[in-house]
C-alpha positions in Angstrom: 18.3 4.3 -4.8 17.9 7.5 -6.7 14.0 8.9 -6.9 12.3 11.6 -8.2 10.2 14.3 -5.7 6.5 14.6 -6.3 5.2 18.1 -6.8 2.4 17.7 -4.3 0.8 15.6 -1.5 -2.8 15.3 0.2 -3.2 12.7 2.6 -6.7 12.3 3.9 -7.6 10.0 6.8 -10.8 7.6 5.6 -10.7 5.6 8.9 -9.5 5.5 11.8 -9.8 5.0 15.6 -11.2 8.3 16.4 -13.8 10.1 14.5 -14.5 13.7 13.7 -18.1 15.5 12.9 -19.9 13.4 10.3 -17.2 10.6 10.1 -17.3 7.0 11.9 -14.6 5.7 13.5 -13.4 2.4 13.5 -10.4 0.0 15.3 -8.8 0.0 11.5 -7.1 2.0 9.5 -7.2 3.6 5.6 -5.4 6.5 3.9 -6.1 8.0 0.5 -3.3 9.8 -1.0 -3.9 12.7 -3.8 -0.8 14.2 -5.4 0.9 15.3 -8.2 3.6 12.6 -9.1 7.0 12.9 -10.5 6.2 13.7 -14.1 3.3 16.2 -13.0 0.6 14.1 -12.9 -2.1 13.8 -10.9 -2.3 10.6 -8.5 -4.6 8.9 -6.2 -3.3 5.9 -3.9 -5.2 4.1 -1.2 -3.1 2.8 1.6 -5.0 0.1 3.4 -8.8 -0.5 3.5 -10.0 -0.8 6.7 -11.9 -3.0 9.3 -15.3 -2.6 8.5 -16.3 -1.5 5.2 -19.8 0.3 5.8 -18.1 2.8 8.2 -15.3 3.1 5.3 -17.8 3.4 2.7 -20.0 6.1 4.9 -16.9 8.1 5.5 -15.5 7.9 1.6 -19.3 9.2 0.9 -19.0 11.6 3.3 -15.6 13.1 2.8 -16.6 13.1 -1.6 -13.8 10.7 -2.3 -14.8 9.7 -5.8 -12.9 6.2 -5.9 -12.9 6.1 -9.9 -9.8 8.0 -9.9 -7.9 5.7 -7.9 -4.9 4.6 -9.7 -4.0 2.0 -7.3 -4.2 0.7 -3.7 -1.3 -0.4 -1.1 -1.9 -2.9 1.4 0.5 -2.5 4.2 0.5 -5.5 5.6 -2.3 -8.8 6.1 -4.3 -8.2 9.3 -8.3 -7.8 9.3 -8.2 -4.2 10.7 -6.6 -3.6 7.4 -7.8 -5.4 4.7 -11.7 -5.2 4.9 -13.1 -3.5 1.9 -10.1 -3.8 -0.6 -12.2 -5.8 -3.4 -15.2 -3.2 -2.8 -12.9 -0.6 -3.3 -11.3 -2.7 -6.4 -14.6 -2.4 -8.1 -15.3 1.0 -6.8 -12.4 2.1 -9.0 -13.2 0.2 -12.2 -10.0 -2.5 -11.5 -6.6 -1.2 -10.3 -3.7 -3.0 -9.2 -3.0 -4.0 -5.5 0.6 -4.0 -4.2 1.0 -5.9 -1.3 3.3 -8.4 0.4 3.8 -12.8 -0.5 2.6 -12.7 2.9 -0.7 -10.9 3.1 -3.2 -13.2 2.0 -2.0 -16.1 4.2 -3.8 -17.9 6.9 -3.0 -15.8 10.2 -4.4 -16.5 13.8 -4.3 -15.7 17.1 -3.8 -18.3 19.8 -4.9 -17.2 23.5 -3.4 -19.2 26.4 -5.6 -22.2 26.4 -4.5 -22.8 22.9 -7.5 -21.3 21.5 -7.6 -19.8 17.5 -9.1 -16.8 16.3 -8.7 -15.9 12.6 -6.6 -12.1 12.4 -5.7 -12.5 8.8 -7.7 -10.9 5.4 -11.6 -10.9 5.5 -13.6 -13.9 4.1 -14.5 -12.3 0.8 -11.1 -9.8 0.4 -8.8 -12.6 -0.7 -7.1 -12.9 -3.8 -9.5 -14.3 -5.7 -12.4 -11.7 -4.8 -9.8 -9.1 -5.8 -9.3 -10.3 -9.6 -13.1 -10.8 -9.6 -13.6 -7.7 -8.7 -11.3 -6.4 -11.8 -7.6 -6.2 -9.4 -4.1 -7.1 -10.4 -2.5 -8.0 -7.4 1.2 -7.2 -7.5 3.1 -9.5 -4.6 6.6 -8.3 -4.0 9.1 -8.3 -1.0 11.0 -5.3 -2.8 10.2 -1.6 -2.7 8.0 -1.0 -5.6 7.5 2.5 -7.1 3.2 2.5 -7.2 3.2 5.9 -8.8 5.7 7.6 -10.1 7.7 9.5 -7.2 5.6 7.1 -4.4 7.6 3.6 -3.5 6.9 1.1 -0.8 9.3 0.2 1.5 9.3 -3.1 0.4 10.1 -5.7 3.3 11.8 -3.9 6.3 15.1 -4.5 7.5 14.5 -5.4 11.0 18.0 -3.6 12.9 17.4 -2.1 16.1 17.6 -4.5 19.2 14.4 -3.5 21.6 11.7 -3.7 19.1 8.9 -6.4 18.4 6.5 -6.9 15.9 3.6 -7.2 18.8 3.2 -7.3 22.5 1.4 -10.2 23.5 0.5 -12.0 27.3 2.4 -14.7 28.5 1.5 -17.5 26.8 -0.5 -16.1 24.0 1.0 -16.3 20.3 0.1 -15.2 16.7 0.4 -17.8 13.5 0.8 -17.7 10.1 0.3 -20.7 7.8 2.8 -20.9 5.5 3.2 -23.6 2.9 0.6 -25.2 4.8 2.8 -24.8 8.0 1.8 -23.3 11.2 4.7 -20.9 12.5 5.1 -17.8 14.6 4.1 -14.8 12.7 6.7 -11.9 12.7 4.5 -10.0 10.3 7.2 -9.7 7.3 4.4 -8.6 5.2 4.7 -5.3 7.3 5.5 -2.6 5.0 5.0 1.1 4.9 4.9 3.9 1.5 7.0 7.2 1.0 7.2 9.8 -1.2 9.8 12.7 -1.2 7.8 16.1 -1.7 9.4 18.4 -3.4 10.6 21.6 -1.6 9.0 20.1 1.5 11.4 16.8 2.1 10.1 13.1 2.5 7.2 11.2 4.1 6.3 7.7 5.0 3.0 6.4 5.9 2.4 3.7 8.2 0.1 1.4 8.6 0.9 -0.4 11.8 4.6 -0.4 11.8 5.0 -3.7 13.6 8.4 -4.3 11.5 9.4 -1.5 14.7 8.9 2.0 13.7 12.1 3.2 14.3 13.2 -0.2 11.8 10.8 1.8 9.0 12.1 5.3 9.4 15.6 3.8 9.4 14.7 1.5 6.4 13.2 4.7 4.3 16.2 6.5 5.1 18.2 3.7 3.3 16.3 2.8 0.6 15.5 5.9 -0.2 19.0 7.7 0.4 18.0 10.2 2.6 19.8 12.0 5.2 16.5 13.1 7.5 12.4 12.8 7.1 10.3 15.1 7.0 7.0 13.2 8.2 5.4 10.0 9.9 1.9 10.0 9.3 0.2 6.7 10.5 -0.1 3.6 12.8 2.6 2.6 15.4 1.9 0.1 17.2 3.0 1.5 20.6 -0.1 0.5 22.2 1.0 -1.7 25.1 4.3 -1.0 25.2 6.1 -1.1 28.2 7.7 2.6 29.4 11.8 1.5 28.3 10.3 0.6 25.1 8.5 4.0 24.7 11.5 5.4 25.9 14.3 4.3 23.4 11.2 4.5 20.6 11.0 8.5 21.6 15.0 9.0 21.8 15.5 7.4 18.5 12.2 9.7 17.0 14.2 12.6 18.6 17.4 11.8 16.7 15.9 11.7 13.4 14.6 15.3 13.9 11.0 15.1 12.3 9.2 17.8 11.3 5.5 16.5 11.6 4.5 13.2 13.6 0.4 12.0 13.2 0.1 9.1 14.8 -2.9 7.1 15.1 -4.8 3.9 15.2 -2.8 1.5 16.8 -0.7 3.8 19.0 -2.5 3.7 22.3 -3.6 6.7 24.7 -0.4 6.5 26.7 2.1 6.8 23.7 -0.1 9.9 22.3 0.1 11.6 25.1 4.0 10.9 25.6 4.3 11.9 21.9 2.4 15.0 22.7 4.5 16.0 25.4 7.9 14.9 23.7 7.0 16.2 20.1 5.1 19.4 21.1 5.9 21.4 17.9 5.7 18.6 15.4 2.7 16.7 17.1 -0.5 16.1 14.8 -3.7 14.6 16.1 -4.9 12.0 13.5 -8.9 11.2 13.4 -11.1 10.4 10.1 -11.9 13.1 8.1 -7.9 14.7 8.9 -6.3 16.2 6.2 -2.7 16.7 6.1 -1.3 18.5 3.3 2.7 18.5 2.7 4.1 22.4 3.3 0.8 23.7 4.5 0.8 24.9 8.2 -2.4 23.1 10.0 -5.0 25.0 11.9 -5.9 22.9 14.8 -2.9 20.4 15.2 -4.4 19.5 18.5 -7.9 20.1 19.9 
């Protein structure tokens, strides 16, 4: 696939795990992208929408995100912790369209060991119908879709490598999604991620939990998008309760592809930071709400 570089990229964390100053922190996650696209235009994307959406609201207040200029929103894939304010932030924006996954807005649960359901899937109230109300185009597609010009999805992700899952679960716990009104092990093919190649700076791809593997997405971007290395991975990884030999081929494949910056967050764990950290010292990030990250500037506190 041939694509264009954008000429700039901002990405600002709206929620996340761990907060900063005035910011409130949350067990969900939500990017907002501001760049200048492929033809020189100025963009804003929203990549998820959270868990709660008064702690996403406070935060957008408090970090003067003026949601009018949103020209569209991403949904990475169709968990709760990810999917809580997207009509609010719909009619925030005046209607814009919202790319997501066939997947998303399915009936999704999690089953504990004495066969007990818990809904895990979008919000009462964010489904597809609050979305049009609320002025949205949803857009479903299994294909990488360019949202702005120069910024694509991944699209579905090829699932390649041998060790990795799309969640670690207890013995005799599942997760289910309904589809066509059957009940059948989730392995969360909505998950997708987004990418952008920045000019004179090289590509990046935002995550939002990466259960498709992350070492499946980077690989995936690479393909799709033609490129021989990444620059970035800013986002979720889903490394939290991971055993250490999955950690430990995840860290030797992150080492192969040589990436410049690495901000994980959200659904990593302490453990895998920390490992990150130690393996990653020079590209390392810490993510929190309120972090800005901007593509080919240096960072002043990377960790603190």
């Amino acid at each position: 696939m041939k694509t264009n570089s954008i000429q700039a990229l901002r990405i600002i964390t709206l929620t996340e795990n761990l907060a900063w100053k005035a910011c409130l922190g949350q067990a969900g996650l939500s990017f907002l992208l501001e760049l200048v696209d492929a033809r020189g235009e100025d963009k804003t994307v929203v990549f998820d929408t959270g868990r709660n959406k008064e702690a996403l609201m406070h935060n957008i207040k408090q970090l003067k995100v003026d949601l009018r200029d949103i020209d569209c929103i991403v949904l990475s894939h169709g968990h709760h912790d990810h999917t809580a304010a997207t009509a609010e932030v719909v009619e925030a924006a005046g209607g814009t369209k919202v790319y997501a996954h066939p997947h998303t807005f399915l009936p999704r649960f999690h089953e504990n060991k004495a066969g007990k359901k818990r809904p895990i899937g979008v919000p009462e109230g964010e489904g597809l119908g609050a979305i049009e109300r609320a002025g949205g185009e949803v857009v479903l597609i299994t294909e990488p879709a360019e949202v702005v010009p120069g910024v694509w999805t991944t699209g579905q992700v090829d699932r390649v490598t041998q060790f990795e899952s799309a969640i670690p679960l207890p013995e005799g716990e599942k997760v289910i999604i309904a589809v066509d009104g059957e009940e059948i092990a989730d392995q969360i093919l909505d998950d997708q991620a987004l990418w952008a190649d920045v000019n004179s700076v090289g590509p990046f791809v935002v995550t939002g939990c990466a259960h498709a593997g992350l070492v499946n997405t980077l690989l995936h971007t690479q393909r799709v998008g033609g490129f021989k290395q990444l620059h970035a991975l800013v986002g979720g990884t889903h490394l939290q309760g991971r055993s250490d030999d999955y950690l430990t081929q995840t860290f030797r494949a992150l080492k192969q592809s040589r990436l410049s910056l690495i901000s994980p967050c959200h659904c990593t764990g302490f453990k895998a930071m920390a490992r990150l950290w130690q393996a990653f010292p020079d590209a390392f990030v810490l993510n929190f709400c309120g972090r800005l990250i901007e593509a080919g500037k240096e960072l002043e506190m990377r960790v603190f």
